[in-house]
C-alpha positions in Angstrom: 38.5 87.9 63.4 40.6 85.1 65.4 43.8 85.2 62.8 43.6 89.2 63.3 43.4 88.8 67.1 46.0 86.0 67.0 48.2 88.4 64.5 47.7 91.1 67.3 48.8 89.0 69.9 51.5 88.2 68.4 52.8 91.2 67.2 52.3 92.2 71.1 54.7 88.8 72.0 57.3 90.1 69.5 57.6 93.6 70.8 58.0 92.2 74.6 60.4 89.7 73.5 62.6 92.5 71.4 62.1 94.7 74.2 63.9 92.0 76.6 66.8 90.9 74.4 67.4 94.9 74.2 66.8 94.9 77.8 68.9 92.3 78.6 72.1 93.5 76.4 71.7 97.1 78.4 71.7 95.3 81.7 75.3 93.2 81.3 78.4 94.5 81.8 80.5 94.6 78.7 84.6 94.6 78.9 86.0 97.3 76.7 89.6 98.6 77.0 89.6 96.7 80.5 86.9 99.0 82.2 83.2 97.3 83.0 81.0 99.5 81.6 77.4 99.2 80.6 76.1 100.7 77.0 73.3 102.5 76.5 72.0 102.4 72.8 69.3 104.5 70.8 68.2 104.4 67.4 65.9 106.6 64.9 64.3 104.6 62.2 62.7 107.3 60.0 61.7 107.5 55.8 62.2 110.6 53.4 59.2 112.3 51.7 58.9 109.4 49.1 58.1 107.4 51.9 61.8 105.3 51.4 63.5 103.7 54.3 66.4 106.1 55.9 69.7 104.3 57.3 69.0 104.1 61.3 70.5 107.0 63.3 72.5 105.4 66.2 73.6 106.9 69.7 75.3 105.4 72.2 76.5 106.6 75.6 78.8 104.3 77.8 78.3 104.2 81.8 81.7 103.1 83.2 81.4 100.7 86.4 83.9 100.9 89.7 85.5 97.0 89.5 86.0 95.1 92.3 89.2 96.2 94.8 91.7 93.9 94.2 94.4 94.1 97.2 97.8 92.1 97.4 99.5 91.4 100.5 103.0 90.4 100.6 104.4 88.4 104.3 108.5 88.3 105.0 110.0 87.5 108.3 112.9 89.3 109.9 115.1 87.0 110.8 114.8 83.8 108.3 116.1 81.5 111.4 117.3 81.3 114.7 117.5 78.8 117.3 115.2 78.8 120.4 114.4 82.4 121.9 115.3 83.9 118.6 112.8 87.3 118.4 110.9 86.7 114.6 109.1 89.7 113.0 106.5 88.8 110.4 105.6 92.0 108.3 102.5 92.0 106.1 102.2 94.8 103.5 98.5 95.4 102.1 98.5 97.3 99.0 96.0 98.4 96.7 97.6 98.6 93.5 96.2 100.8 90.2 94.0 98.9 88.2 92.2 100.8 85.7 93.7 104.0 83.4 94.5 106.3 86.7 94.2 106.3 90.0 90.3 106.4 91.7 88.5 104.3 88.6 88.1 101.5 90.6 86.2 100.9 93.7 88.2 101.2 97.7 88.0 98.3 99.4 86.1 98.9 103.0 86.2 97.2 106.6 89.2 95.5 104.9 90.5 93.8 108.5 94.1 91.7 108.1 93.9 88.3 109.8 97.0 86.4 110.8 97.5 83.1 113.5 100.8 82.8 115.2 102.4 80.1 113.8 102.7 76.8 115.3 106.0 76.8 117.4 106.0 80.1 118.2 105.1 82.3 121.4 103.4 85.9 120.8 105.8 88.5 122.3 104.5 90.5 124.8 101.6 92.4 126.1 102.8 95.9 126.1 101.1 96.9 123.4 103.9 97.3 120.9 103.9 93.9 120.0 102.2 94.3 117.1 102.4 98.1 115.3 100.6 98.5 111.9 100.0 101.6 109.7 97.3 103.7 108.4 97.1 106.5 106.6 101.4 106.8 107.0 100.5 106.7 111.0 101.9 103.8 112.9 99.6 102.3 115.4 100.7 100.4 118.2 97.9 98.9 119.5 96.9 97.1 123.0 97.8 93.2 122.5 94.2 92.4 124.4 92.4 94.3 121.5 94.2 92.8 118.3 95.7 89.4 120.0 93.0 86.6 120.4 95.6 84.2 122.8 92.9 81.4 122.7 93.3 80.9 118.4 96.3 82.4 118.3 94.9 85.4 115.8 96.1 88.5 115.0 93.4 91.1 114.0 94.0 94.8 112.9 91.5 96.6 111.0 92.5 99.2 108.6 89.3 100.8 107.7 89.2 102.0 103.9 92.2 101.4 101.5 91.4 103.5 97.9 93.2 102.5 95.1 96.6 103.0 94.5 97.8 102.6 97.9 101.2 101.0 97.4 104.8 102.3 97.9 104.7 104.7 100.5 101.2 104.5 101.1 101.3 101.1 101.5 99.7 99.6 104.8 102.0 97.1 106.7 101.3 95.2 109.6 104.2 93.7 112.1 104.1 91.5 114.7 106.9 89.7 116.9 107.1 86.8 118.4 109.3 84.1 120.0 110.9 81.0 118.8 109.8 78.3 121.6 
């Protein structure tokens, strides 16, 4: 009676250990063709008549999973030089390129907010409120200084809400912001 309880027990052991390692192989993300996805797997083990083993049936379905956005942001300067007084714009572009097979199969990046500091040896230019202009959606934005301009760090904040995938070219946010050779 103890080796049958023992061969119960573990019989019991083997099943829950089979059931994790399925468990575990449906739970991580696999890379196929470049898109996360998670598979899903079922088989039918079944015998004829005769009481013979049949091959396993097999189905499998595949769950494809958003990725992570993945933005770029390119930063030029308008002019390259100048002597003291010289009027420097820095333009950041934040883009959103396509990563997957089309356009929306990845996931939008959210509250993305662009940080900047005016650099060393510089002055901010202005408190007009078109100091700094920025675009969303194709709308340029020129926004009060006291609401993006930090004058204590010397930071530059715009937030730009949502940007989906595929936001480049035309669609492609850029931020500007003068300032003043000292």
């Amino acid at each position: 009676m103890l080796r049958n309880a023992k061969s119960r027990k573990l019989k019991a052991v083997n099943r829950a250990v089979c059931g994790l390692a399925v468990l575990a192989m449906v739970a991580f993300p696999v890379t196929v063709n470049g898109a996360s996805t998670i598979t899903n797997q079922g088989t039918v083990h079944y015998q004829n008549e005769a009481g013979a083993a049949m091959l396993p049936e097999v189905a499998t379905a595949l769950f494809g999973l958003k990725d992570n956005p993945v933005l770029t942001v390119a930063k030029v300067r308008s002019p390259i030089s100048g002597p003291s007084g010289t009027n420097v714009t820095y333009t950041l572009t934040v883009e959103y390129p396509q990563l997957g097979g089309s356009c929306g199969d990845d996931s939008a990046a959210q509250n993305v907010t662009l940080t900047d500091t005016v650099p060393a040896g510089m002055t901010f230019a202005g408190a007009n409120g078109t100091a700094i202009e920025y675009t969303v959606d194709n709308v340029t934005w020129t926004p009060m200084t006291a609401t993006n301009y930090d004058g204590a760090s010397g930071q530059i904040r715009i937030p730009m809400g949502t940007i989906p995938e595929c936001t480049t070219g035309a669609a492609a946010r850029p931020v500007r912001f003068h300032v003043t050779v000292n």
